[in-house]
N, C-alpha and C positions, 0 to 999 in steps of 0.2 A: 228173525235172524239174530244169531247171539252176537255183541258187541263185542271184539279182542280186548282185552285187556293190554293195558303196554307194555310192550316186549322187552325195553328199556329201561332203567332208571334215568332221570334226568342229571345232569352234570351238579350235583351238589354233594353236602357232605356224606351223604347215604352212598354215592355211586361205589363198588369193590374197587379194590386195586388189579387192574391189569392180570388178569389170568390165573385170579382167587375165586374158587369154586366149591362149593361144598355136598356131599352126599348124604346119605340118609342115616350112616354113621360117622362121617365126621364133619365137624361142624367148626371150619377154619376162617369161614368170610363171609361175608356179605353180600355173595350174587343173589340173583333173581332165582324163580321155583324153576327147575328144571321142567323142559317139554311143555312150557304155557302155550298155548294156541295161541297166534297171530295168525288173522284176517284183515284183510285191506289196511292198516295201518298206510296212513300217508304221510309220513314224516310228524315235526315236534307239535304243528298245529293239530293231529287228529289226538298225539297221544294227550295235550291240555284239554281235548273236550272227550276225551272219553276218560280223565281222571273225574275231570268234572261232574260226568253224567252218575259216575258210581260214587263219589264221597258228597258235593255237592261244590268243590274247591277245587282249585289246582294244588292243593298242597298235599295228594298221596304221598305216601309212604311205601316205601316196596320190600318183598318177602326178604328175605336176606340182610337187611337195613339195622344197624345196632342204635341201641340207645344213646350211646355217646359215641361217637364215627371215629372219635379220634383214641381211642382206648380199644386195647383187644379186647375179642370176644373171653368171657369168664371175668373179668376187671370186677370187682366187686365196687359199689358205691354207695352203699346206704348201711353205713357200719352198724346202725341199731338195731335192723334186721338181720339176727340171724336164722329165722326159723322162720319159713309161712307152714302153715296146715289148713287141709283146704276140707270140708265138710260139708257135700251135697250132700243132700236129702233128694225125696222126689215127690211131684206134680201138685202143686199149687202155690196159686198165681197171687200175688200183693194183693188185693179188693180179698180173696179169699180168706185169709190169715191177718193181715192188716191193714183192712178195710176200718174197722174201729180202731187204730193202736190211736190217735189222738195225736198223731206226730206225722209230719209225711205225707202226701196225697192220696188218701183214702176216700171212702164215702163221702155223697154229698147227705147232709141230715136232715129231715124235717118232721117237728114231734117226735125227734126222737129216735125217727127210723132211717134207714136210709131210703131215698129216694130214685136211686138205680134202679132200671128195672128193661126188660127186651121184650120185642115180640113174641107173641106164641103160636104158630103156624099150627093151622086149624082150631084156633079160636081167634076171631077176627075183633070179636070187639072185649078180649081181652088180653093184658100183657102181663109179666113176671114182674114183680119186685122184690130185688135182693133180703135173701131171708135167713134167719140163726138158725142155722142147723142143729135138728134135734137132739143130737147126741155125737160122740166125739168116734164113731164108726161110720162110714161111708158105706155108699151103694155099691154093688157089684158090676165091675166093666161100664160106670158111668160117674162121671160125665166123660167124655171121648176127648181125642186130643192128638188123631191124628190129621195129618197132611190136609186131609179134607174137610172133616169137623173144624180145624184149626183157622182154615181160611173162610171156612164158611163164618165160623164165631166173628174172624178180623169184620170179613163184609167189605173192603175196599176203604176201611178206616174207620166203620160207621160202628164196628163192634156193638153189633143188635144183632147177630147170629149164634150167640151163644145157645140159645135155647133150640134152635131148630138144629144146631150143628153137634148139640151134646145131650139133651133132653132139659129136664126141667131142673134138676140137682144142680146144675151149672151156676143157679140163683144164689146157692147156698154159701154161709161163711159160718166162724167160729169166730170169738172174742176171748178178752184178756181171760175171762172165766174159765175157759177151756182152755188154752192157752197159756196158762200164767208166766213161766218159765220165758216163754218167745217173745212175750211181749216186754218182762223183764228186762230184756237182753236187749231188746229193740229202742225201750225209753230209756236206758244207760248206754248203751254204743250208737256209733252210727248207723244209721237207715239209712238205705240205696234206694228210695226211691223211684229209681232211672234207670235199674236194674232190668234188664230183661234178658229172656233167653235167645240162643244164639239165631235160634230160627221157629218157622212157624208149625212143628211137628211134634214128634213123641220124643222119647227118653234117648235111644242109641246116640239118634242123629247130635243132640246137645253135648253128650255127656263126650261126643267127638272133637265138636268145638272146643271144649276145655280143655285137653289135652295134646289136639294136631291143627287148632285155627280152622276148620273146614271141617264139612262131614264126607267130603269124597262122592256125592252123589248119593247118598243113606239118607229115605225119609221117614225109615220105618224100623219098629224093633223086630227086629229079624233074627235069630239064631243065627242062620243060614251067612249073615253078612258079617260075624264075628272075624273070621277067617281074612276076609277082606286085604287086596295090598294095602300099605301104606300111602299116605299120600308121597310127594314126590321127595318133598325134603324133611320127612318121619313126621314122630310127634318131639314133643318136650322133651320126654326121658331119652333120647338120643341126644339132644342137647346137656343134659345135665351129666349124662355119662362121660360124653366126649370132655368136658369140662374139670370133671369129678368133682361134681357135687351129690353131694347124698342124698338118696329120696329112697321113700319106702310106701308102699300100699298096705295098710291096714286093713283088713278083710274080717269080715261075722260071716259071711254066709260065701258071695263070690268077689273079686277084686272088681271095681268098678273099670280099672285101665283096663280090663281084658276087653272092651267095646272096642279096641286094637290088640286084637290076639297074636299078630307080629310083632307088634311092638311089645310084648312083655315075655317073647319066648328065649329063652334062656339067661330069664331075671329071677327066677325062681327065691330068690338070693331076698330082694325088694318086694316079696310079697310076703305078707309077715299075718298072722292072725290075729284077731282081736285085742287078746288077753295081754300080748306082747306091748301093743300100745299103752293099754295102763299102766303095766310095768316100764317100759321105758320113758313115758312119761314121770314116772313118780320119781323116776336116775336120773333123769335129768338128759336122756342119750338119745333122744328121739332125731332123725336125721336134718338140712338143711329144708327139704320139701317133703312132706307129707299130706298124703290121702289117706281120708277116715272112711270109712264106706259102711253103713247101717246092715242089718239081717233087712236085704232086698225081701225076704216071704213075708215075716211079717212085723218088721220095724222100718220101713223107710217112707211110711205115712204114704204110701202109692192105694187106692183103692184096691179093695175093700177094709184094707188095717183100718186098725182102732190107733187114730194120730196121736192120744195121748202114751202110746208105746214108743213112737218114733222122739216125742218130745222128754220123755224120760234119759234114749239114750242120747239125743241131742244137749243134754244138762249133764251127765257123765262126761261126756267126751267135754264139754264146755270149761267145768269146775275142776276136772282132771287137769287142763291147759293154765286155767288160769292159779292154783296153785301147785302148780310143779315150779320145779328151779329154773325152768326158761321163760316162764313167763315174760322176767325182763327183756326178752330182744325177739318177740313172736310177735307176728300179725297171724291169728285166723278168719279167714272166709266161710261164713257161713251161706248157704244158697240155697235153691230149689234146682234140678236138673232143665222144668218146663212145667206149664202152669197146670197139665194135668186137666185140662177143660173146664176149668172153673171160672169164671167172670172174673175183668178186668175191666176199666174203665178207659183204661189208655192204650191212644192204638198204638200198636207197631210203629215207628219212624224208619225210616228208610235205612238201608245199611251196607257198610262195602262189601261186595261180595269176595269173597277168600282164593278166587283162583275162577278158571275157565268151566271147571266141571259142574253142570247142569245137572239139577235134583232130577235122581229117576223116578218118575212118578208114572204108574198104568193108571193112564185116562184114557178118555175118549179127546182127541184133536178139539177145542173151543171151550169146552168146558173153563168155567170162572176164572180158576187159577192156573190156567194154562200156560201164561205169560208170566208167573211168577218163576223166580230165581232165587238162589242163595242171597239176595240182593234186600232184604228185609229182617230185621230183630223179629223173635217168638213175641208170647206175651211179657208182662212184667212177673217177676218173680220174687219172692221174700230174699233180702240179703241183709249181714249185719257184719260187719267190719269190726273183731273184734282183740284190742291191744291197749298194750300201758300206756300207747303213743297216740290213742283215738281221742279224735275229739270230741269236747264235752257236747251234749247237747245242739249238736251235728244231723243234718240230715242231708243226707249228700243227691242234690239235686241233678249231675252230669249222669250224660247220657255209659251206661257200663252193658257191657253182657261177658259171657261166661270169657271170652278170650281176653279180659281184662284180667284175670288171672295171670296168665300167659304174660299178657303185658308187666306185674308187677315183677315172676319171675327172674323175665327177661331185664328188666330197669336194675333190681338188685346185682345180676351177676353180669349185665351186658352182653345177651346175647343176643343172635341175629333173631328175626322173627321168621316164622313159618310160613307165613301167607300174610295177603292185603289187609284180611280183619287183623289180627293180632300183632301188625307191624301200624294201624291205625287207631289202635283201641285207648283207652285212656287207662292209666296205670297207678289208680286208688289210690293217689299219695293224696286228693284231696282232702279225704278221711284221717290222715294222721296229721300231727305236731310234734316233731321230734325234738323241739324247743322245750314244751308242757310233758313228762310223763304223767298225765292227768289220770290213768287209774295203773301206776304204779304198786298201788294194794288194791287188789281187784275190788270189784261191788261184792257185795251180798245180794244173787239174783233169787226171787221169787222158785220155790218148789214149782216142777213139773206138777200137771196134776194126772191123779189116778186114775183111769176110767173101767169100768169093768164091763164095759158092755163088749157084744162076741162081734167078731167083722161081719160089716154085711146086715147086721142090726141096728136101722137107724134107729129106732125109735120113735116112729111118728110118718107120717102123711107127707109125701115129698110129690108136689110144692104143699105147705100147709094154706089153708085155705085162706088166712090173711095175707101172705102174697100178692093175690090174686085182683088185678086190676082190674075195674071195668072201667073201660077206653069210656064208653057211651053215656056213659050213667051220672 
């Protein structure tokens, strides 16, 4: 049986004022998400154990709840931000990418290699360990990384199912060699360590999280689910409208906010092309929020791309930011959508779930993750917090996922949040020093590197035979 979430805020500085309610276009207070299911609630003692049972505290935080209670919504309060841009990428996971950065919690080593490694169902007396990928192309439709794959990899925390849940590519990582650019960015800015995504599935359902705190019941990239209502109280871009702040979608190929095809219909205005981003970056005119969004076919490093295409234009959009004229007052987020089925070492921790709406998953009734909920982080994902206000030599160990976005939005201009995750998320200021402009002159990061090899062409034996553990022996 699903547990109600509480119907109520408790009487603190979060609670609205007396018959302040807001809709999914405007956004004037602080109430709770319209139409939340309550069940058996039994007054104040059921709603402290059932705040408890989903944060781990009595100290929820509720959907509607401003960052500072006593200030209206839109107040701005971190004058040195004027600009965030946020720049997902997609599918792969921290151990994948920066397993070796030498910063951060990556691989564990021994001679040299790393020592990570999973079972491999139907060889019993041997196991997988984590292996450098031959070449900077990936396999076709693997490793997997939906609903199912994804929890099979978790395992109940034991994360040893990567390989039965994705195949054996799951092993695989790339290093600073391949990478040079991200690792650049990685040893000069901060690393989010603790970054994961928003739940335990594919691309939509995350890239939902970013933008509305919730996936609404989406565990799957679906066409079919674009169209999709809204959740109750919208996404972000109803907030920043109602407010007027500026935001624009930069698009190569499609707009990534279109994963809420309501929410960007008759914004035609805020979705802008590629080309327009380097230009308005290099004017200086780029709006208060911005979304960067890669050539999804064959630049956003998602299998089968060649990821040194995605990390090319991930250093375009990077050095285009950090020498334009805004540099002074930007934070960018750099991220992953979801880890793309590639091995992680750290499991999921537990996580508030965002409202009452239950992942629709076609199973059979008992099956593993049958009892699983909105209620758990994805894997861990590459993120780099990058500003003139970042800290040096920072590696940001609190726990963030994608509605931490959300949350930093919401902290700048004070707005109410959307749901439980994102009115509970932690809001990256650990990352900045607005005391230190410590790279006030940006770095010099390391060249992308080249790769010529075609999608699809790894280059080699996937698992290569040094891999290959024998348990027995």
């Amino acid at each position: 049986m699903t547990e109600a979430l509480p119907p109520v805020p408790p009487p603190d500085d979060n609670t609205p004022p007396p018959g302040e309610r807001w809709s999914r276009r405007s956004f004037l207070g602080g109430a709770l998400v319209t139409g939340l299911a309550v069940a058996g609630t039994k007054g104040a003692a059921a709603r402290t154990a059932t705040r408890q049972s989903v944060l781990g505290s009595a100290a929820l935080r509720f959907p509607g709840s401003r960052p500072f209670p006593k200030l209206p919504a839109g107040a701005e309060s971190l004058p040195q931000i004027q600009n965030i841009i946020v720049l997902m990428m997609e599918n792969h996971s921290y151990d994948n990418y920066f397993g070796t950065l030498g910063r951060g919690d990556g691989f564990a080593f021994r001679h040299g290699k790393p020592v990570d490694s999973n079972p491999w169902s139907g060889h019993p007396k041997e196991a997988l360990r984590a292996f450098h990928m031959p070449s900077e192309c990936q396999l076709h439709g693997a490793p997997g990384q939906n609903w199912h794959a994804s929890h099979t990899a978790w395992n109940y925390g034991r994360n040893n199912g990567f390989v039965d849940g994705s195949g054996p590519v799951a092993m695989g990582y790339w290093t600073a060699a391949d990478l040079p650019f991200y690792h650049s960015m990685a040893r000069s800015f901060p690393v989010c360590d603790r970054w994961f995504c928003s739940t335990l599935c594919q691309t939509y359902p995350n890239r939902r999280f970013l933008l509305g705190g919730t996936a609404n019941g989406l565990v799957s990239t679906s066409v079919s689910s674009l169209t999709d209502p809204l959740p109750p109280n919208g996404i972000i871009l109803d907030q920043l409208d109602a407010h007027g702040i500026s935001w624009a979608n930069y698009y190569t190929t499609l707009p990534g906010t279109a994963v809420w095809v309501n929410g960007i219909t008759g914004r035609a205005g805020n979705l802008k092309p590629i080309d327009k981003f380097f230009t308005d970056c290099a004017a200086g005119t780029l709006p208060a929020v911005t979304f960067v969004d890669p050539d999804f076919e064959n630049a956003s490093e998602e299998d089968p791309q060649n990821i040194s295409l995605g990390e090319q234009f991930g250093a375009r959009v990077v050095n285009a930011v950090m020498h334009g004229p805004q540099w002074g007052s930007t934070v960018l987020l750099w991220m992953y959508d979801e880890h793309g089925g590639y091995y992680d070492h750290v499991p999921p921790p537990r996580a508030v779930r965002p409202d009452n709406v239950d992942p629709v998953v076609a199973r059979p009734p008992g099956t593993p993750d049958a009892a699983d909920l909105y209620d758990r982080y994805g894997f861990r994902v590459p993120a780099v917090v990058v500003s003139p206000f970042a800290r040096k030599n920072y590696v940001s160990h609190v726990v963030h996922d994608h509605t931490s976005v959300l949350k930093l939005i919401e902290t700048k201009w004070n707005l109410p949040a959307l749901t439980y995750r994102d009115a509970n998320a932690d809001n990256l200021l650990d990352c900045l020093d607005f005391k230190a402009a410590a790279f006030r002159h940006p770095p010099t990061l390391a060249a992308p590197h080249v790769s010529t090899c075609t999608p699809g062409e790894v280059g080699g034996p996937i698992p290569p035979p040094s891999a290959i553990i024998h348990r027995n022996s």
